[in-house]
MIMINU-115755 format. One line per 10 residues: their letters; for each residue x, y, z of C-alpha. Coordinates in steps of 0.2 Angstrom, whole numbers, plus 5000, padded with zeros to 4 digits. Example, Ala and Ser with C-alpha at 12.3 -4.5 7.8 and 13.67 -1.06 7.14 Angstrom:
// residues 2
as = 5062/4978/5039; 5068/4995/5036;
***
This chain:
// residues 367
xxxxxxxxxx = 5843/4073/4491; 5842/4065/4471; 5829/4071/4460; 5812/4062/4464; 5816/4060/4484; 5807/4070/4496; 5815/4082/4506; 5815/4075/4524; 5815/4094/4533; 5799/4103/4537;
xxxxxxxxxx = 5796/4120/4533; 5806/4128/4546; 5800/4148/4545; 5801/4160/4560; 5796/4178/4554; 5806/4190/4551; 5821/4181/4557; 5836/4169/4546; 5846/4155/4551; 5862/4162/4552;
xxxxxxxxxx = 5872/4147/4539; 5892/4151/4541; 5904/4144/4527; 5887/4147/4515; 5896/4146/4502; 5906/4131/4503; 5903/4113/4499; 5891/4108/4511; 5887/4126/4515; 5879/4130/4499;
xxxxxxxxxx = 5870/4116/4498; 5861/4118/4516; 5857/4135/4510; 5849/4126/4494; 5838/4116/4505; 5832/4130/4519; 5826/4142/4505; 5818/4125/4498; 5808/4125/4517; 5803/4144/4514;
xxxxxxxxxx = 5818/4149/4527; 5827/4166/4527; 5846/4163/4526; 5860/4175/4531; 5877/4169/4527; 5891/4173/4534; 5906/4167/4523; 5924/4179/4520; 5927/4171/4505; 5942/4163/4510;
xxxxxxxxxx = 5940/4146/4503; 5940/4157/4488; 5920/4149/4483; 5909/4165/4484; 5905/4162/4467; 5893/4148/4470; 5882/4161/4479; 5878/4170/4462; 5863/4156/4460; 5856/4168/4475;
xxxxxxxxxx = 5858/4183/4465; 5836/4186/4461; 5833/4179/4479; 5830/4193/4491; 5827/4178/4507; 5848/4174/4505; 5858/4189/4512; 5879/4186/4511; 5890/4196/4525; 5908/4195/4522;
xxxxxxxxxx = 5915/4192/4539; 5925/4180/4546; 5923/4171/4559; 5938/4176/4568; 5932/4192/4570; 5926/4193/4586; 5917/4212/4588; 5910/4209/4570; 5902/4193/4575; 5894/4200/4588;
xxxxxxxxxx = 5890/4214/4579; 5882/4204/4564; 5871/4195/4577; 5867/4210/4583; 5861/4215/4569; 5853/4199/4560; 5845/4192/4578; 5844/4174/4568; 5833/4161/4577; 5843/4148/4571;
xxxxxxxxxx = 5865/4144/4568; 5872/4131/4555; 5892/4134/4558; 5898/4125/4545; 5914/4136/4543; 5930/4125/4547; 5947/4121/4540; 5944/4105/4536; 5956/4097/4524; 5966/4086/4535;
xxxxxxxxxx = 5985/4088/4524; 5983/4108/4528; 5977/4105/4543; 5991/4097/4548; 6004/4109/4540; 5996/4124/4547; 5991/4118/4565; 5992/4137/4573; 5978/4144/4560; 5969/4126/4561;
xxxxxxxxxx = 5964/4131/4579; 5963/4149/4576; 5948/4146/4562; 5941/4131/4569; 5944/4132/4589; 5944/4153/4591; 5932/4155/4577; 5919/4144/4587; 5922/4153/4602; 5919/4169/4594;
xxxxxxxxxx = 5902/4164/4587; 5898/4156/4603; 5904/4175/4615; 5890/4184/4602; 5877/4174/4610; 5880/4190/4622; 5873/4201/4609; 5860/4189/4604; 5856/4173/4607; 5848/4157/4595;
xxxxxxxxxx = 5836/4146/4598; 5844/4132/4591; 5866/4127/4586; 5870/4115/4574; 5889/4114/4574; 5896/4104/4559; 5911/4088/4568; 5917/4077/4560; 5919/4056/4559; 5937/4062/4565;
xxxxxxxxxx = 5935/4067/4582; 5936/4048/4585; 5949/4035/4590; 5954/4022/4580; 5943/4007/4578; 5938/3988/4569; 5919/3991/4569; 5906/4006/4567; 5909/4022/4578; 5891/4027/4587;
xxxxxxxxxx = 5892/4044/4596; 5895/4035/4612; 5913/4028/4604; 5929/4035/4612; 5934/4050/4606; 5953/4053/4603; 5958/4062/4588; 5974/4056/4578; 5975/4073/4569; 5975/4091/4570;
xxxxxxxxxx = 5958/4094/4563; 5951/4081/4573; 5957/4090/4589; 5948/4106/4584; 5933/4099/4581; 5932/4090/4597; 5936/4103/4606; 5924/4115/4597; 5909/4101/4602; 5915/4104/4621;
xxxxxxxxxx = 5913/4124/4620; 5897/4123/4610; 5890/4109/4622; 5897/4120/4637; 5891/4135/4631; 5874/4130/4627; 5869/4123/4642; 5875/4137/4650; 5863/4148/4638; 5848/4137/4635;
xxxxxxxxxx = 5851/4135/4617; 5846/4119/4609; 5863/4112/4601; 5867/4099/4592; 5885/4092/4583; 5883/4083/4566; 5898/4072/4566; 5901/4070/4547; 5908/4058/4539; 5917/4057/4521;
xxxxxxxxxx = 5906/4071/4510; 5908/4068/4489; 5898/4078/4478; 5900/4088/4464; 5912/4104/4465; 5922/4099/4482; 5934/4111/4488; 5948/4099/4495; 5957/4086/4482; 5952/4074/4491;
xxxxxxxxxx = 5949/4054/4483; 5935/4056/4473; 5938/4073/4465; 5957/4068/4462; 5953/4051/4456; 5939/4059/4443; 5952/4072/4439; 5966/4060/4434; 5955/4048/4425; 5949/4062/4414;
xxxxxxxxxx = 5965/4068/4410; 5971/4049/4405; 5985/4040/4409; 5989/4031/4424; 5982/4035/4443; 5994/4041/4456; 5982/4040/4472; 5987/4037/4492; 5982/4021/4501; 5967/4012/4494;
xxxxxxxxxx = 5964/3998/4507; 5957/4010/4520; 5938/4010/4523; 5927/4026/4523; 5910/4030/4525; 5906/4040/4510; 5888/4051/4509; 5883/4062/4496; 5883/4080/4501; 5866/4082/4494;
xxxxxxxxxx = 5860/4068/4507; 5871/4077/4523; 5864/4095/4520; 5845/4086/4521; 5851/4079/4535; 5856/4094/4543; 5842/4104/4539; 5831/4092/4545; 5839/4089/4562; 5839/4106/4565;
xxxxxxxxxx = 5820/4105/4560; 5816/4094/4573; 5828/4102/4588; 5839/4090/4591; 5852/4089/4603; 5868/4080/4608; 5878/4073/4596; 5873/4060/4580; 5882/4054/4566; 5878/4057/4547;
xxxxxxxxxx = 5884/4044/4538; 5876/4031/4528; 5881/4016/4539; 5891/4006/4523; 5909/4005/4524; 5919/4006/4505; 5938/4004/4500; 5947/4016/4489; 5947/4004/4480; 5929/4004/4478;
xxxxxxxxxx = 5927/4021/4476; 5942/4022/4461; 5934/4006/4450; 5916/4015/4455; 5922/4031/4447; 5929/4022/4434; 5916/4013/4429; 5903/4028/4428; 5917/4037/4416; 5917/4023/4405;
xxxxxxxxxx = 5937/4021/4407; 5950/4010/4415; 5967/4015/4422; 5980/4007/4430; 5983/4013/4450; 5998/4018/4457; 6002/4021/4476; 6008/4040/4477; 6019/4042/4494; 6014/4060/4493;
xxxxxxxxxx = 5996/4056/4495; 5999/4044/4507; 5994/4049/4522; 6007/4045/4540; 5992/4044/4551; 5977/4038/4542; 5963/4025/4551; 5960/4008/4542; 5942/4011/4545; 5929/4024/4548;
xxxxxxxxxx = 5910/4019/4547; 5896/4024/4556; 5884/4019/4566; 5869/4027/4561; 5855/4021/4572; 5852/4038/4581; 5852/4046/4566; 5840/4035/4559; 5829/4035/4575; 5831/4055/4572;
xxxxxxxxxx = 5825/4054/4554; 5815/4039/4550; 5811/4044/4533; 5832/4050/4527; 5837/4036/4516; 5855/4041/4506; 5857/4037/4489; 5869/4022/4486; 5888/4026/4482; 5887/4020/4464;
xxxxxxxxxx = 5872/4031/4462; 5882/4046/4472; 5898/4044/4460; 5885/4044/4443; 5878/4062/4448; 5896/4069/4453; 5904/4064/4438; 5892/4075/4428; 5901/4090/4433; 5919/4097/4437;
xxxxxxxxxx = 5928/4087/4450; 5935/4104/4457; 5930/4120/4457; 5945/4131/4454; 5948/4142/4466; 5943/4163/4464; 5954/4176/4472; 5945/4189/4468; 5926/4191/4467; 5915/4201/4460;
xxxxxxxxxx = 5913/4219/4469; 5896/4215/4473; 5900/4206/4489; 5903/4222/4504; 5917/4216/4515; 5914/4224/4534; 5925/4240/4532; 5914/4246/4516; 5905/4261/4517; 5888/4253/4524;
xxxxxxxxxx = 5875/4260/4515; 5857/4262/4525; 5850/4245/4520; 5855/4230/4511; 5861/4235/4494; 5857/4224/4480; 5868/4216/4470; 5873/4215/4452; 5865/4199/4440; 5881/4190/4445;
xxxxxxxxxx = 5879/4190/4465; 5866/4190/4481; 5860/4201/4491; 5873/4210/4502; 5879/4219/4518; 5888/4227/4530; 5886/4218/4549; 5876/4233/4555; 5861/4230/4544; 5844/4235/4553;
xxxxxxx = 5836/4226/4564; 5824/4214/4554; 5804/4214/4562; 5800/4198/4576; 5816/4194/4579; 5819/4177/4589; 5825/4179/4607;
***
């Protein structure tokens, strides 16, 4: 959402209980976070700081309605334990492997983080269960195709990160008709934004014009469906506002080439550059084409109107194109084998509020 627009989510507050927002602080994570404290919405995130971005959650560090728990997904007992604990009405499980080259190098923890990780946020539903599951898919779990994909397109996946997130839809899906739990899977497509945390096109093609010299960049012909991650965490905040179920696309229905994007980027810096095809970035599987089809989504959310890719590439520019990574992190964040203190401790100026997974039980939780 740009400065000017109007959010499209109502206020979404249910007392004494948080959405649960796992990967909080990544790239479309903290943004959704941004936009349900913007509703009036408590958030607890769960995040282990893996993608090495807890640093962005230090904008939370006055707010006493964001609580971070430094858990992973994978771990099973503390998930449970965490629900448990923080009885959220609501999930957003945005924490994935997700850039497709690792993905594809590290298949065995791909399905571990993505496929067990799931299943392990789905088996605490025993401890507590939400009133509502928005699982974050992607434009991926496709096949391949020559026009726009609707949700109704065949799925089969040409990667390893397309696999897990199709098979994560199915155990969510299962799982919550089983339980009665009101789930929905936002199949994203390409997200660009300020402060990614892949090198993906637009932050490496930003990063390499700003250092000068030529462009060393993978196949430009294919087309993608590029949404600014301010736009796809409105959207997901809204749908889950609104209690929407089954699965919808999130994408802004406009197809561009790389090459687009690159004399976009380009021209917003105010530089030019001549493009070489780099065999390294060059992926061996890639689709020509990716675009959704957006009519569900629009039908979902009348008023949701993306900002246009030129406009997109302007606002990313004006920051880095890629957060460096941060091993360590400031002591403020309690990982679960701390000493748990009573309540919530409060952070230093430089972080949130944090906890332990056995926190007390908040007042009028859902379920």
């Amino acid at each position: 959402m740009g400065p000017g627009r109007a959010s499209t989510a109502r206020p979404v507050t249910v007392a004494g209980s948080p959405v649960l927002v796992t990967g909080g602080a990544g790239f479309l994570g903290i943004a959704v976070v941004r936009r349900l404290r913007a509703a009036g919405q408590s958030v607890a995130i769960l995040d282990d700081g893996s993608a090495g971005t807890l640093r962005r959650l230090h904008a939370f560090a006055d707010d006493a309605g964001v609580v971070h728990h430094r858990v992973s997904i994978c771990d099973a007992d503390t998930v449970a334990e965490l629900h448990r604990a923080v009885r959220p009405w609501a999930v957003v499980h945005l924490a994935a492997k997700h850039f497709i080259p690792d993905c594809e190098r590290d298949p065995e923890e791909t399905a571990r983080v993505n496929v067990s990780g799931t299943a392990s946020l789905l088996a605490a539903w025993r401890a507590h269960r939400p009133r509502r599951f928005v699982f974050a898919s992607s434009a991926a779990v496709y096949a391949d195709s020559t026009g726009p994909l609707s949700e109704r397109s065949r799925c089969a996946p040409c990667t390893v990160y397309g696999e897990t997130k199709l098979t994560g839809e199915r155990l969510v899906h299962r799982h919550a008709a089983r339980h009665g739990v009101a789930a929905l899977s936002v199949r994203l497509f390409n997200l660009y934004g300020p402060a990614p945390t892949a090198d993906h096109l637009v932050p490496t093609t930003i990063a390499q014009a700003r250092a000068g010299g030529g462009l060393h960049l993978g196949d430009l012909r294919t087309v993608r469906d590029y949404v600014f991650v301010e736009d796809a965490a409105d959207a997901v905040v809204a749908l889950l506002t609104r209690g929407a179920t089954g699965r919808v696309n999130v994408g802004t229905g406009r197809g561009s080439t790389g090459r687009e994007v690159v004399a976009g980027i380009l021209e917003v810096l105010g530089l030019s550059g001549t493009v070489a095809r780099d065999p390294a970035r060059t992926r061996v599987s890639d689709s020509p084409a990716v675009v959704a089809d957006i009519r569900r989504l629009r039908a979902l959310l009348p008023a949701w109107r993306p900002v246009p890719l030129r406009e997109g590439l302007a606002r990313t520019v004006r920051l880095p194109a890629v957060e460096p990574r941060h091993g360590a992190v400031s002591g403020a964040y309690r990982t679960a084998s701390d000493p748990a203190p009573a309540a919530r401790s409060k952070a230093p100026a430089d972080g949130p509020a944090t906890a332990p997974p056995a926190v007390g039980r908040p007042p009028g939780g859902a379920g």
